[in-house]
C-alpha positions in Angstrom: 120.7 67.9 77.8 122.5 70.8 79.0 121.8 70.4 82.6 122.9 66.6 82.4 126.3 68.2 80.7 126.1 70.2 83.5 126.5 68.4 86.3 128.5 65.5 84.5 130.9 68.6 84.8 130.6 69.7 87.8 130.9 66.1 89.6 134.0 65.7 87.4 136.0 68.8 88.3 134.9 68.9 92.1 138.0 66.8 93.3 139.7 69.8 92.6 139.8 73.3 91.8 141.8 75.0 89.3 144.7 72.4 89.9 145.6 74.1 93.2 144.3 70.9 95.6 141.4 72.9 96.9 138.1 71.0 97.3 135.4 72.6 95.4 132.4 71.8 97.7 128.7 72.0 96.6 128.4 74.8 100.0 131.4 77.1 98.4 129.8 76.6 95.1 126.1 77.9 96.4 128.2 80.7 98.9 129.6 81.7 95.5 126.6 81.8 93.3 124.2 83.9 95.8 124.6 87.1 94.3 124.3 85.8 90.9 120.6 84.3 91.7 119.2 88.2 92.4 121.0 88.7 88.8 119.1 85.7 87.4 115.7 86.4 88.9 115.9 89.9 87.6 116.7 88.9 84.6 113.8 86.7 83.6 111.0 89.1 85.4 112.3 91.5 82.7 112.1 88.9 80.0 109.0 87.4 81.0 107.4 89.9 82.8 105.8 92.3 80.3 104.6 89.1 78.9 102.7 88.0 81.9 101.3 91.3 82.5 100.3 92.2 78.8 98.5 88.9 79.0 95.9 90.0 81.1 95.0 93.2 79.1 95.8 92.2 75.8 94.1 88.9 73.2 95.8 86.1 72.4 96.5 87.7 69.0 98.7 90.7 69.8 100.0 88.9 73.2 101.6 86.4 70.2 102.9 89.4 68.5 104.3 90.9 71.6 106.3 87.3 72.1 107.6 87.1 68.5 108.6 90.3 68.9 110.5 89.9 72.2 112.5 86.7 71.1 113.7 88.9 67.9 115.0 91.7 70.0 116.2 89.0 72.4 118.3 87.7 69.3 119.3 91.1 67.7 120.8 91.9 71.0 122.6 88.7 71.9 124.3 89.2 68.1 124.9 93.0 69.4 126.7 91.6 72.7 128.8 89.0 70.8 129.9 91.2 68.3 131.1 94.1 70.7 132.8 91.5 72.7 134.9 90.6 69.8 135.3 93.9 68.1 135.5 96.1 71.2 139.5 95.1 72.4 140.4 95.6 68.7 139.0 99.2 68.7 140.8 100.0 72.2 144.0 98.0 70.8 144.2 100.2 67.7 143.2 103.5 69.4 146.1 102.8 72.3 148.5 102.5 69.0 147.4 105.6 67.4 145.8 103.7 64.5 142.5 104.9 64.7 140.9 108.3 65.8 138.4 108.0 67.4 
């Protein structure tokens, strides 16, 4: 679903970019995104990785736990993220007024 929202998206705003007349082609977009795919890859080792490698020393059982365990810090921290992006310019905002000591 979200990949078909995707690239219903990205077909629909490739005529242009920003408004400015510049055409958004599919080799600028992939030029563009090349760093980001080192950031990606490293990303999911991390998240998947310990999994794969606990799963050949470990049972079923506790490899379960370890997975349950994972996706709850996954969530905890993606709560963590979102809330110091939102509450973060507020504290910086009120300590450049003199509102708050810090």
């Amino acid at each position: 679903m979200s990949f078909v929202l995707a690239l219903y998206l990205w077909i629909s705003k490739s005529q242009s970019h920003g408004g400015s007349g510049e055409n958004l082609t599919t080799k600028y977009i992939f030029e563009s995104a090349t760093p980001l795919w080192v950031v990606v890859a490293m990303n999911l080792s991390v998240q998947w990785g310990s999994q794969l490698v606990a799963g050949i020393f470990i049972s079923p059982e506790d490899l379960a736990l370890l997975s349950v365990a994972q996706r709850i810090a996954n969530l905890v921290s993606f709560v963590l993220i979102a809330l110091n992006l939102v509450v973060s310019p507020k504290f910086s905002a009120l300590n450049v007024e003199k509102s708050i000591v810090i």
